[in-house]
N, C-alpha and C positions, 0 to 999 in steps of 0.2 A: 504494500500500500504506500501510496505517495506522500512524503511529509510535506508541508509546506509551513512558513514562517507568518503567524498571525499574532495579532494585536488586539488586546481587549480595553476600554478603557473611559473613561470620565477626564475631564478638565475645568477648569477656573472659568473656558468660555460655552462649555454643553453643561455645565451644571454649579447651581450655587452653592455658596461654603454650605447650607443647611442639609445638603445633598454629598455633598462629598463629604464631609466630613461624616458621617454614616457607613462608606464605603472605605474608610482608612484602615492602613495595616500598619499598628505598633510593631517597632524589632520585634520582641518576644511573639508577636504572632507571625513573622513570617514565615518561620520555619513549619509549624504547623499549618498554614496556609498551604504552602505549597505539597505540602503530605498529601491533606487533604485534596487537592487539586487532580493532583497525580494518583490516588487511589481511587475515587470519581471516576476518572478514564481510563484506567488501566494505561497497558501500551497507546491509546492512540495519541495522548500526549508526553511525547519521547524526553521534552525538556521544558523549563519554565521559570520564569524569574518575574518576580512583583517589583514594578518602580512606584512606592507610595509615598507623596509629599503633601504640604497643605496647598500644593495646584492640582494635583493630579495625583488618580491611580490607575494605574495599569500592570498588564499582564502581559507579558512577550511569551509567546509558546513557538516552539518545533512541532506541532503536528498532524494527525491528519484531517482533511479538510472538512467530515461532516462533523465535528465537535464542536463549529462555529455556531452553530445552531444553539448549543447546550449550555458554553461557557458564563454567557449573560445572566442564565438563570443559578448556574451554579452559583456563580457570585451574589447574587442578591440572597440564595439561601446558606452561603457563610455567614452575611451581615446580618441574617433575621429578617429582608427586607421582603416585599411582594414583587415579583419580577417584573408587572406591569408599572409599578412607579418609576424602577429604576431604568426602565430598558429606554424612555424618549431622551435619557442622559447620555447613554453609551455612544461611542464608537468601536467601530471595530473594521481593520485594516487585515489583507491578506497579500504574500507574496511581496511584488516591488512598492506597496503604497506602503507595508507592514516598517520594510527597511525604509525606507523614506522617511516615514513617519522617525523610527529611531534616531532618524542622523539630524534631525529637524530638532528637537527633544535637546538634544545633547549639545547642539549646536546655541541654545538658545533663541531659536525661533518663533517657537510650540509658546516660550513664557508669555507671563504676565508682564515680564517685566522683561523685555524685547533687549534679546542679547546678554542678559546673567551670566554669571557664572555658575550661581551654587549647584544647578541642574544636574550639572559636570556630575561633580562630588555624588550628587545622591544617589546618582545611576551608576557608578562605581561600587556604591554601598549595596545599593542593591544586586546589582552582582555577587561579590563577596557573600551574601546572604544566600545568594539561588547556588555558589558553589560550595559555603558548609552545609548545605540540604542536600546537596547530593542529585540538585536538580537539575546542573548547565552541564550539557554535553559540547561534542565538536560545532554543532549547526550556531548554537546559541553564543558559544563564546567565539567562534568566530566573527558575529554578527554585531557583539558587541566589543571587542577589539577593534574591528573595523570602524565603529560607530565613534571610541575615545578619539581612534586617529582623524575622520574627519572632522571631528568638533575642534582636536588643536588647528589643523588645516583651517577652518573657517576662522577661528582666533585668528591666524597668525598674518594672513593673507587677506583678511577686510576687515574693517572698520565698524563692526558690529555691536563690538562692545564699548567703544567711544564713548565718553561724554555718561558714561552710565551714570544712571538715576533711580538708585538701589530704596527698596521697601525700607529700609535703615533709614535712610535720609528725609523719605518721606514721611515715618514714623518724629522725626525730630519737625519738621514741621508745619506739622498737624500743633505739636504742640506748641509752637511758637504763633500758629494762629490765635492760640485763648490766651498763652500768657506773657508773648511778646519776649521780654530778657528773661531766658530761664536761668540767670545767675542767681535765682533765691529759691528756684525750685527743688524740691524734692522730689529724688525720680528711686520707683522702685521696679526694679528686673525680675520678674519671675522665670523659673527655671536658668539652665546654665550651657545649653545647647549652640549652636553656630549662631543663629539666627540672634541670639541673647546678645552674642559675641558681638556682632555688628551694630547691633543698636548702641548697645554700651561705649563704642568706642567712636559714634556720631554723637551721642550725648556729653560723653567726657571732653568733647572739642570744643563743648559750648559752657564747660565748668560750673556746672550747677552747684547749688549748696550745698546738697550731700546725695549723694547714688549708693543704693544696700541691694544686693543681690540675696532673693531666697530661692534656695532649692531642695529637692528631695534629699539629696546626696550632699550634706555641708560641706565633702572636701572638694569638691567642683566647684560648690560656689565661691570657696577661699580659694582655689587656683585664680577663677576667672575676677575675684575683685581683687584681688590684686595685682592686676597689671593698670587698675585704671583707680587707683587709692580710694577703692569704695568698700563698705561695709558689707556683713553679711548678717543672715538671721534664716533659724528655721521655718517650714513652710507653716508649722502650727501654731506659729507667733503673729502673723498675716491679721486674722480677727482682730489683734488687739494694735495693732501700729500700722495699719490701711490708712486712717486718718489725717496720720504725719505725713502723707506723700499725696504731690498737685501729679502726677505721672506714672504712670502705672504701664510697665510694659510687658507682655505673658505670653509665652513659646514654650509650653510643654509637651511632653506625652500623655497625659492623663488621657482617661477614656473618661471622664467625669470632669464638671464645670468645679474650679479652684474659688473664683468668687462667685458670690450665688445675690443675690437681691436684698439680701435680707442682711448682709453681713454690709455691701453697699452702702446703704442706706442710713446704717448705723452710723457708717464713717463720715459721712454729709452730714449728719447731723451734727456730729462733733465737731465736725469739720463749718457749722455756723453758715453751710452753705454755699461757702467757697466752691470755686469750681473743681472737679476732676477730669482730666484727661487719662483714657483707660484704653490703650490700643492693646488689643488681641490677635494675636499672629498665627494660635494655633490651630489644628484641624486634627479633630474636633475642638471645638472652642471649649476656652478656659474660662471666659465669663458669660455667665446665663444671659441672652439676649435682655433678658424684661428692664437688665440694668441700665439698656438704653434710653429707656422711657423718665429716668429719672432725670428732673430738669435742670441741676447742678451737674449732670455727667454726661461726658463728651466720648461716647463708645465707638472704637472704629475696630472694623473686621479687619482681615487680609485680603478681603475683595474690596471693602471701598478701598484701602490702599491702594491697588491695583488699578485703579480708576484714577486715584489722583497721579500716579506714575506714568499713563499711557500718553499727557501732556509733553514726558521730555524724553520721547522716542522718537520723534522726527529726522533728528541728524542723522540716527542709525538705521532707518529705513533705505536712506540713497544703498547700504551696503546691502541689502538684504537682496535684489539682483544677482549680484556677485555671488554672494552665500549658497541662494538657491543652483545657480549656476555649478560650483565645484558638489555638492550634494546629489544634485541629477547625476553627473559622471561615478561619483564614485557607488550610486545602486546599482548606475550598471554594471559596475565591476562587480559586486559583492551578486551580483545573479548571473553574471558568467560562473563566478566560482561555484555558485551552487549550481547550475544544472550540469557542470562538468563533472562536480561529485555523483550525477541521478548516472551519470553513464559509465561512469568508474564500475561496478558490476560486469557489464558488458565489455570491458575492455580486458578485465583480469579471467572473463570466462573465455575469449579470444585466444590471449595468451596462454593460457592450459592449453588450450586445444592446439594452435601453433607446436608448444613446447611437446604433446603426444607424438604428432606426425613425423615430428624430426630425433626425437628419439628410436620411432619405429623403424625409422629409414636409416638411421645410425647404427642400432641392432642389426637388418640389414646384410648392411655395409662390412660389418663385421664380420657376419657367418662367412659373407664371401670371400672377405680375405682368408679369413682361419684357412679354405677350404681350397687356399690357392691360386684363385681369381687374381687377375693381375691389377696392381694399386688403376691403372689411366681406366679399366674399366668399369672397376669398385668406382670409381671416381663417376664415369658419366652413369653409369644407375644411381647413382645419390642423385646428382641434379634432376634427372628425368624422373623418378619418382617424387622429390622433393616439388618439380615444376608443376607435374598431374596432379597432385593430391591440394597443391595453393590453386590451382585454376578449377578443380573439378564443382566446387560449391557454386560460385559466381557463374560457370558458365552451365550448370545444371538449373539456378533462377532461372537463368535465361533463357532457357528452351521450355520453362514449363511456365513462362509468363506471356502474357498479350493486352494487348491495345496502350493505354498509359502508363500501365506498371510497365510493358517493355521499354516504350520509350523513357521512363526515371533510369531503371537499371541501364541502359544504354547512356544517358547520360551521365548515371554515378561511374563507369568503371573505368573512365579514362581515369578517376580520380583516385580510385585503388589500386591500381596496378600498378605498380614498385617501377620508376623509373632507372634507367644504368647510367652512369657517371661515364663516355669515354674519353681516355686518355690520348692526347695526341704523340 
């Protein structure tokens, strides 16, 4: 049965955070993800790797083509979900749009935020994940090999990442919308992840009053503030010092909301009604939606971010030509190489047979000499049987074909039959 290379997936532009973030894969579930995945289909899906981010999730598979059908639902009954809500979200790519799709992705094109880098990194990780699962074969990690080296290739050769205008930057101001100089702000970082990382070291340029990182893991959050002279505090001290901070930034893992409405609202009150700014980065969200409704607080997802971001992608659009340009060449390399692997079978069952005939005729050759036949005649019976038994197949089509098959086989054999080099 024929493998082919498919894409299953959701994005920041076929579905809202309230939707994908429903469809997310924490680490610790990818690896049972994919178990699950692969025991669902048995052999028909040969390999498989999840790229899960707060843009996107998707499924890269190796396999066969009528599973396309199935995968959708599969996924909505991992997440608990009804297949009919999820399925007007999806996409799903097969073959050269599948690669495409991958090199688009990795390239920074696929973003929200037109030319990123972090994508890079994610789909790397995700990698590394599908290869301790035990789920990336030759099809897959070539595919995605292929894919890191055209993403450097589009880095390195256009202008796509220029002038970038990272969710980090946009995340500082937002807040500089409510509070103009945030040198007397108070900014608190939840969790201690990349995305934490960038924020923190766009806020730290703008020297705020004081910046505390809380995280699950306190020696991570003492790595990361201290490169940027800020405090730290556990995540179950949050309820009681929410209040001391005009900024609030949150990037976890959690499968559960960290602030919740109630915990909020408490801190406004304390807070005499001051403003908060509360940008949530994560997927699924770390703050319960209803805390938007509150009139001192200023809630932003990673999709309005993403909305305020698509104002300073202009410059790098002139590159995006170019991009798409080196991307189309190199799918089609990566589908020359896979349909040369479909015929690898065919060419190692040739050569057996080649390597039989000429063994036979070696054998042969042998009895004859044993038996005192002289070497020039051993000699021209090798070639003449050697000749009859390479022509007998090709010219046996041939007599037993007619109308268009003869004339294809008349046209193919000028192109198989071994040309002689002579020597002048």
């Amino acid at each position: 049965m024929s493998v082919d290379v498919l894409t299953f997936g959701l994005n920041h532009v076929s579905a809202p955070v309230s939707v994908r973030e429903r469809v997310s894969f924490p680490v610790d579930v990818l690896r049972p993800a994919l178990d699950g995945l692969r025991s669902a289909f048995g052999a028909s899906v040969r390999e498989a790797a999840i790229l899960s981010t707060c843009n996107r999730t998707e499924i890269y598979c190796a396999a066969e083509p009528q599973v396309q059908e199935h995968i959708p639902s599969w996924l909505a009954d991992f997440n608990r979900l009804e297949a009919g809500s999820l399925r007007p979200h999806l996409y799903q790519y097969q073959q050269n749009d599948a690669v495409r799709h991958a090199f688009r992705v990795a390239s920074g094109l696929d973003s929200m935020v037109l030319g990123e880098p972090q994508i890079l990194g994610q789909m790397k990780d995700a990698v590394r994940a599908a290869e301790q699962a035990g789920s990336l074969g030759t099809l897959l990690h070539q595919l995605f090999q292929r894919t890191f080296s055209v993403a450097k290739e589009v880095r390195s050769q256009t202008a796509i990442g220029a002038h970038s205008v990272s969710m980090a930057a946009a995340a500082v101001r937002l807040a500089e919308r409510v509070f103009g100089d945030l040198s007397q702000a108070g900014v608190l970082f939840i969790g201690a992840g990349e995305m934490i990382e960038l924020c923190a070291t766009h806020f730290a340029a703008l020297k705020p009053k004081n910046m505390v990182v809380a995280n699950r893991t306190l020696e991570r959050a003492e790595l990361l503030a201290s490169r940027f002279v800020a405090k730290t505090m556990k995540l179950s001290d949050i309820p009681d010092r929410l209040a001391d901070f005009d900024v609030i930034v949150s990037c976890t893992a959690s499968s559960l909301p960290i602030l919740g409405l109630g915990m909020v609202e408490r801190a406004t009150r304390s807070r005499r009604h001051r403003p908060m700014v509360m940008i949530d980065l994560a997927v699924p969200r770390d703050i319960e939606t209803e805390v938007g409704r509150l009139a001192d607080v200023y809630l932003y997802s990673v999709d309005d971010l993403g909305r305020m971001v698509q104002s300073g992608t202009d410059a790098r659009r002139a590159a995006v030509v170019q991009a798409e340009a080196i991307i189309e060449t190199r799918v089609q390399h990566f589908m020359h190489w896979l349909q040369s692997r479909e015929i690898v079978p065919a060419i190692v069952s040739f050569q057996q047979s080649a390597e039989e005939v000429q063994q036979a005729e070696l054998e042969r050759a042998r009895r004859m000499l044993a038996r005192g036949d002289s070497p020039e005649a051993v000699l021209e019976q090798l070639a003449r049987g050697l000749t009859q038994k390479y022509m007998h197949g090709p010219l046996a089509a041939l007599n037993r074909s007619e109308g268009e098959e003869r004339q294809q086989l008349l046209g193919l054999m000028p192109r198989l039959l071994p040309t002689v080099e002579r020597r002048r």
